[in-house]
mmCIF file of the C-alpha atoms, coordinates in Angstrom:
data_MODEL
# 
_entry.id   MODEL 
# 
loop_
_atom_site.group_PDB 
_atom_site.id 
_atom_site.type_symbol 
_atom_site.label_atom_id 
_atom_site.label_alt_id 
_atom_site.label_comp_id 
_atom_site.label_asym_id 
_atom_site.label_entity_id 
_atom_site.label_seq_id 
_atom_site.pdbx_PDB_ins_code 
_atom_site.Cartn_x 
_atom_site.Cartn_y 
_atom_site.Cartn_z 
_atom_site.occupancy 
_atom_site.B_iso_or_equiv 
_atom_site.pdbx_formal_charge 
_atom_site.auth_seq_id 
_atom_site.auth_comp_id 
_atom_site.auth_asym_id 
_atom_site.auth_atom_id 
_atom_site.pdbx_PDB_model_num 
ATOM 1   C CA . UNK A 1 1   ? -0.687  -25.227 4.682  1.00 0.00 ? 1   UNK A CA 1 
ATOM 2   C CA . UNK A 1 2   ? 0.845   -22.508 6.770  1.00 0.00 ? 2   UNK A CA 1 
ATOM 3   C CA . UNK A 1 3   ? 0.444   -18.773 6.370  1.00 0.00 ? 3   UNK A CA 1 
ATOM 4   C CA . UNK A 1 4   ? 3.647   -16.828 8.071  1.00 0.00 ? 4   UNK A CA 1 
ATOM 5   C CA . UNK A 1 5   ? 2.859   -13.269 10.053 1.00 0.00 ? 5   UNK A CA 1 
ATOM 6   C CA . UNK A 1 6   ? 5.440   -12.240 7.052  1.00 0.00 ? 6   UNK A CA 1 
ATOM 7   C CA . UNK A 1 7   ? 2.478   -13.438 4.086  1.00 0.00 ? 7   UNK A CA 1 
ATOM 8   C CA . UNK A 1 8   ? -0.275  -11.596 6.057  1.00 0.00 ? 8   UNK A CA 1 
ATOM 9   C CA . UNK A 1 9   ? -1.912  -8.363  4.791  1.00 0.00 ? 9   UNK A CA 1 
ATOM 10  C CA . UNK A 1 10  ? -2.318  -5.417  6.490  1.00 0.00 ? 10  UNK A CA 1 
ATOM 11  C CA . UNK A 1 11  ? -5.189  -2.670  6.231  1.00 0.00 ? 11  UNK A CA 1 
ATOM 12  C CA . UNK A 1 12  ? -6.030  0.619   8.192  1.00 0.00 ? 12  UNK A CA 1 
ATOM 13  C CA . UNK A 1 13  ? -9.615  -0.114  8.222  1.00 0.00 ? 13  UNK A CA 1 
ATOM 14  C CA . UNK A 1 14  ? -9.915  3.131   10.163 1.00 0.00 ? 14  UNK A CA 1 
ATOM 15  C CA . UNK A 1 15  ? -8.377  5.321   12.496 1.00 0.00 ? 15  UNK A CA 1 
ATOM 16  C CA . UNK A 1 16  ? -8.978  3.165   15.087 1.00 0.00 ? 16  UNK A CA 1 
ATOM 17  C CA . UNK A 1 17  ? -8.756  -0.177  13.441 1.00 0.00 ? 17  UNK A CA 1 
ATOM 18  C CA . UNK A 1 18  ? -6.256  -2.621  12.080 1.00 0.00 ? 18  UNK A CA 1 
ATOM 19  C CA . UNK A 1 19  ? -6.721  -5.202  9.984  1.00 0.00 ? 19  UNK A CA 1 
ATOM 20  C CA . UNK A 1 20  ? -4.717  -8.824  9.894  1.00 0.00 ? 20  UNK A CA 1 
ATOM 21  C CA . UNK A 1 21  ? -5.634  -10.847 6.732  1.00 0.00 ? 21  UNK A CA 1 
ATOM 22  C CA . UNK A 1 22  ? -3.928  -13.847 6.116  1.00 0.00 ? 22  UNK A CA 1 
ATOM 23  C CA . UNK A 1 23  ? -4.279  -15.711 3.136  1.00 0.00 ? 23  UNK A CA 1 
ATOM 24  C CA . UNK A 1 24  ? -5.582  -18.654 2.293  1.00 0.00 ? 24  UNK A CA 1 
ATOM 25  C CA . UNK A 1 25  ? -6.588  -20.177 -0.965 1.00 0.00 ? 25  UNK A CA 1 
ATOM 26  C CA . UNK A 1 26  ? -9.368  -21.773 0.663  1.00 0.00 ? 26  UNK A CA 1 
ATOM 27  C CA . UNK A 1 27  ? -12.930 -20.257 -0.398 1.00 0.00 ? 27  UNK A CA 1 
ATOM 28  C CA . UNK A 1 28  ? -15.006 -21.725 2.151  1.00 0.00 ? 28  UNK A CA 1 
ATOM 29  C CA . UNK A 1 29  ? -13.313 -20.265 5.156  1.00 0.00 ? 29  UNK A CA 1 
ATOM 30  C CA . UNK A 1 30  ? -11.306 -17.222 6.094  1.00 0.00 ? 30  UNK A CA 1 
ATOM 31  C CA . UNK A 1 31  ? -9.210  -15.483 8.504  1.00 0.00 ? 31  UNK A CA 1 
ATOM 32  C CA . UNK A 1 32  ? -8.610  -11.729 10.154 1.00 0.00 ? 32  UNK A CA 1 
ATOM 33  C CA . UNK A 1 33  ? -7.289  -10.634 13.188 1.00 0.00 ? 33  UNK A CA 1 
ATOM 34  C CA . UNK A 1 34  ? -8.465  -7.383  14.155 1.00 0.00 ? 34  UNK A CA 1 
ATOM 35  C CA . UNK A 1 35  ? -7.447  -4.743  16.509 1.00 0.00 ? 35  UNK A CA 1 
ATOM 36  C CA . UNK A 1 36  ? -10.026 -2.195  17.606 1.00 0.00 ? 36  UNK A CA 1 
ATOM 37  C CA . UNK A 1 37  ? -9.380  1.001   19.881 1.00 0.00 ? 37  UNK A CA 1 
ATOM 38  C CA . UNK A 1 38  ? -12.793 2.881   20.183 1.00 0.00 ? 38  UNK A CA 1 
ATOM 39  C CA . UNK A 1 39  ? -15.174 2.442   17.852 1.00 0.00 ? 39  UNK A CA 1 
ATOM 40  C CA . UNK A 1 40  ? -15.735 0.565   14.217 1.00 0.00 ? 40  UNK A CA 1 
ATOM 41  C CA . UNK A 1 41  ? -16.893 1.327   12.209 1.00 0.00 ? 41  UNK A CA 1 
ATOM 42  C CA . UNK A 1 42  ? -16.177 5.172   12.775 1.00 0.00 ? 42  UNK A CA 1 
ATOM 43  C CA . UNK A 1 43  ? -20.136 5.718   12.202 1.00 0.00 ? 43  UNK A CA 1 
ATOM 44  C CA . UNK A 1 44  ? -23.239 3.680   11.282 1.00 0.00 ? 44  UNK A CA 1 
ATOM 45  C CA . UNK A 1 45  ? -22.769 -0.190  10.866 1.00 0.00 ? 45  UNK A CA 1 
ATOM 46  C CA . UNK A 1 46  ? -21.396 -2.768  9.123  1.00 0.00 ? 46  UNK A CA 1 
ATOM 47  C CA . UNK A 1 47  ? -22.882 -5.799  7.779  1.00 0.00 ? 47  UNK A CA 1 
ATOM 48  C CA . UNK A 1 48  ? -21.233 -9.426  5.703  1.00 0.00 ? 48  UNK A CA 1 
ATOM 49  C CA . UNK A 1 49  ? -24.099 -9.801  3.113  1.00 0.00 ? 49  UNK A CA 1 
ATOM 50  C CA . UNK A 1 50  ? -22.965 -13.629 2.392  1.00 0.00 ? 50  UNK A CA 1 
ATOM 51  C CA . UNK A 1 51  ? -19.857 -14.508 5.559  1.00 0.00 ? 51  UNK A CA 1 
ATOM 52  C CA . UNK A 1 52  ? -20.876 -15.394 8.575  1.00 0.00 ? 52  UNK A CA 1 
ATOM 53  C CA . UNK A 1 53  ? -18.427 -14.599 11.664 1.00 0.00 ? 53  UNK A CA 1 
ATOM 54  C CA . UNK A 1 54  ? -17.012 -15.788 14.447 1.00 0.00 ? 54  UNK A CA 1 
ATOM 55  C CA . UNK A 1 55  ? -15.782 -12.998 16.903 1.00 0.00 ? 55  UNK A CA 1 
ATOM 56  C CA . UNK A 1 56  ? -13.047 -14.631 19.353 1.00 0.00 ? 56  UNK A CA 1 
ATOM 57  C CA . UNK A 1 57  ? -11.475 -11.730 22.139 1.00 0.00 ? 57  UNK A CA 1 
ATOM 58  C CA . UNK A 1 58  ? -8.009  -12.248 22.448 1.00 0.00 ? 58  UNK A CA 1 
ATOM 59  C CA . UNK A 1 59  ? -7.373  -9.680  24.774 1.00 0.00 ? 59  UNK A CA 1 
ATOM 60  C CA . UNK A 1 60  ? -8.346  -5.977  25.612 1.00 0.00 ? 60  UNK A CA 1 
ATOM 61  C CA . UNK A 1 61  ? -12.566 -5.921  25.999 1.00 0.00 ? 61  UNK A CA 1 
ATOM 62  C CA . UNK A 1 62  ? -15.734 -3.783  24.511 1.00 0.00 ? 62  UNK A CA 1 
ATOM 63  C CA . UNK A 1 63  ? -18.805 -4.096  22.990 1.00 0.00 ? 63  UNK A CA 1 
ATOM 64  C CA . UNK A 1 64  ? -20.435 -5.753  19.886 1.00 0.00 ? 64  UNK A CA 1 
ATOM 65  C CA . UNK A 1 65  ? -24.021 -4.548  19.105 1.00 0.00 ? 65  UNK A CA 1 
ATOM 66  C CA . UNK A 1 66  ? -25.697 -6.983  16.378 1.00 0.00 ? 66  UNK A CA 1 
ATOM 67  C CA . UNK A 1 67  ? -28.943 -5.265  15.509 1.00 0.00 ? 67  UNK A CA 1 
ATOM 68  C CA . UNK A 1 68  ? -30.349 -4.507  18.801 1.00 0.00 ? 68  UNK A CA 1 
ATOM 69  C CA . UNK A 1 69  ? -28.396 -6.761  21.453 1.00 0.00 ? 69  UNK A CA 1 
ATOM 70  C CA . UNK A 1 70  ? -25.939 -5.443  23.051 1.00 0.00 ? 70  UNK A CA 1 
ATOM 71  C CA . UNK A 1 71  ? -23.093 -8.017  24.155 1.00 0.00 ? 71  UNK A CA 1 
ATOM 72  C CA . UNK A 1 72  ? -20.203 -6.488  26.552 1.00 0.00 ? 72  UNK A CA 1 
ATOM 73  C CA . UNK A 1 73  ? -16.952 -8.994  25.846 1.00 0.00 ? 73  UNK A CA 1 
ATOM 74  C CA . UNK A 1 74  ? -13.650 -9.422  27.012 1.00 0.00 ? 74  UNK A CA 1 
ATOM 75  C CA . UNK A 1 75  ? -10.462 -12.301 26.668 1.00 0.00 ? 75  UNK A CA 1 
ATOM 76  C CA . UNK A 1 76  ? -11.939 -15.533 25.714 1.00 0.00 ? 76  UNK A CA 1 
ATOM 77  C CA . UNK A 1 77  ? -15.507 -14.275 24.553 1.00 0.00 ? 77  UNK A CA 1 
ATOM 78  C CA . UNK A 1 78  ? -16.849 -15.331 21.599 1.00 0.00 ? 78  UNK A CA 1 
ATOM 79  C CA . UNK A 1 79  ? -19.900 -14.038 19.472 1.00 0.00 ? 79  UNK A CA 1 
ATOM 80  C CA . UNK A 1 80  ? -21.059 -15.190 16.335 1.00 0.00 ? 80  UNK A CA 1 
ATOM 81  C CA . UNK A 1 81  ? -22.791 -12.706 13.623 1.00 0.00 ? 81  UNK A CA 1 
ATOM 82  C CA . UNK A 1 82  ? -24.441 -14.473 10.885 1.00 0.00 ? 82  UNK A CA 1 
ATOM 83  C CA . UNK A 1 83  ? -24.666 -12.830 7.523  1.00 0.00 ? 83  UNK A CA 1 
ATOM 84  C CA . UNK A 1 84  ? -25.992 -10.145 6.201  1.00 0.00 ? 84  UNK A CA 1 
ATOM 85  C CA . UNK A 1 85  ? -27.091 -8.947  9.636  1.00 0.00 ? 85  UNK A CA 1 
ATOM 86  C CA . UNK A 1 86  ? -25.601 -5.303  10.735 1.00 0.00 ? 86  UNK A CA 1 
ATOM 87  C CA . UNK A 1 87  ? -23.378 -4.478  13.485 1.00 0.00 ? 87  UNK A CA 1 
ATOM 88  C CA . UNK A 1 88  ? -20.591 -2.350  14.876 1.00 0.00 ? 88  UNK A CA 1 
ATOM 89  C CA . UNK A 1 89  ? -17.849 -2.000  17.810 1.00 0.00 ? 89  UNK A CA 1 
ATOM 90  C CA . UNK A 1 90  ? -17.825 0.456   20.396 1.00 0.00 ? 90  UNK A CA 1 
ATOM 91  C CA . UNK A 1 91  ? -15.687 1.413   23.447 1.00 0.00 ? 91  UNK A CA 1 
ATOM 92  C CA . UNK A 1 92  ? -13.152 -1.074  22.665 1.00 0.00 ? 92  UNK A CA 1 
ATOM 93  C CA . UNK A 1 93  ? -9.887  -0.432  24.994 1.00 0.00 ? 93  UNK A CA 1 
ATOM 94  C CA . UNK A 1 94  ? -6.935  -2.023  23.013 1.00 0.00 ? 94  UNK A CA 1 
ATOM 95  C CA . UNK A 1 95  ? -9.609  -4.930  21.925 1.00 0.00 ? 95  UNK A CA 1 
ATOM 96  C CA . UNK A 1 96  ? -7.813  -7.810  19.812 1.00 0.00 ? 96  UNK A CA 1 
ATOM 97  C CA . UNK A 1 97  ? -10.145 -10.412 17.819 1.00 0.00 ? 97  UNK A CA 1 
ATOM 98  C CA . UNK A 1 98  ? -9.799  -13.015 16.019 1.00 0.00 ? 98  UNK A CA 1 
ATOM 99  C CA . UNK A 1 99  ? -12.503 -13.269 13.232 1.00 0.00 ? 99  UNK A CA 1 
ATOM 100 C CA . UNK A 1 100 ? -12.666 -16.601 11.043 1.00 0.00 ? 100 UNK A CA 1 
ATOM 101 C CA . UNK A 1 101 ? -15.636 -16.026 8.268  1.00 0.00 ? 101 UNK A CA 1 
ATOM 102 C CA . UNK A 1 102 ? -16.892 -18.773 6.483  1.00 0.00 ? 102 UNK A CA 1 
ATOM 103 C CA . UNK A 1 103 ? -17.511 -18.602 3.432  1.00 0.00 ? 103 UNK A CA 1 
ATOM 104 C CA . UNK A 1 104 ? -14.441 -16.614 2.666  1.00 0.00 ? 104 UNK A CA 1 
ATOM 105 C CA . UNK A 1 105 ? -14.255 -13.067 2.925  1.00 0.00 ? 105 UNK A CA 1 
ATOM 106 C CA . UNK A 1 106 ? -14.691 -10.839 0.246  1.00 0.00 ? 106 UNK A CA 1 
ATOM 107 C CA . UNK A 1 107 ? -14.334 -7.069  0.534  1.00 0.00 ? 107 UNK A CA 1 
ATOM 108 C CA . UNK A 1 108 ? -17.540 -6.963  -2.423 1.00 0.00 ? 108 UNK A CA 1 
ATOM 109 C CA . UNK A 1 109 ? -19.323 -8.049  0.120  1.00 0.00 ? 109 UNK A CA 1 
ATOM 110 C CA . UNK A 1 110 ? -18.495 -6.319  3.257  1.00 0.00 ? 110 UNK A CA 1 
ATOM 111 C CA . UNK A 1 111 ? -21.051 -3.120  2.782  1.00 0.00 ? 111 UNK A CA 1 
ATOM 112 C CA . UNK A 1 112 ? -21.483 -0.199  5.493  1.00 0.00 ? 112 UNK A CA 1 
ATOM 113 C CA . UNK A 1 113 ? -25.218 1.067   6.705  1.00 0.00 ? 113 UNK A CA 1 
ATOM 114 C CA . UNK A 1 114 ? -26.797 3.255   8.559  1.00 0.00 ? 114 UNK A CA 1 
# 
């Protein structure tokens, strides 16, 4: 199965964040490619209460804070985040991910914290 850059779905996740979904009709695995320019989410964190991710840089660099840890990353880094575990983004310069969740993502259960 192939999903075409023309079959993807875009979302303004924030003002400095774009969203790539593509679409598969797979539930045990997902895809997103995500473009981040400062910080995201805009304030507090995020957290997957049942996906856990994969966080490949494809180019640009910041940081991803998991709890307390603190990981700087840049082209070629990878970090995983298992579920329901909260983190955010900051000082990303023109950062471009690619984010594979397994199982699937589901925006019911994508939940932001303080």
């Amino acid at each position: 199965m192939i999903v075409k850059k023309a079959d993807r779905k875009t979302l303004q996740a924030s003002s400095t964040t774009i969203v790539y979904e593509y679409p598969f009709p797979d539930k045990d695995l997902s895809m997103a490619i995500i473009t981040i320019n400062g910080r995201y989410p805009d304030k507090g964190r995020t957290l997957n209460e049942k996906s856990k991710e994969i966080i490949y840089v494809i180019s640009g660099s910041g940081k991803v804070l998991i709890e307390d840890e603190v990981f700087e990353v840049s082209e070629g880094d990878q970090v995983f985040v298992p579920n329901n575990v909260k983190f955010h983004y900051r000082d990303c310069k023109n950062m471009t991910v690619a984010v594979p969740t397994t199982p699937a993502f589901d925006p019911a259960q994508h939940k932001f914290v303080d």
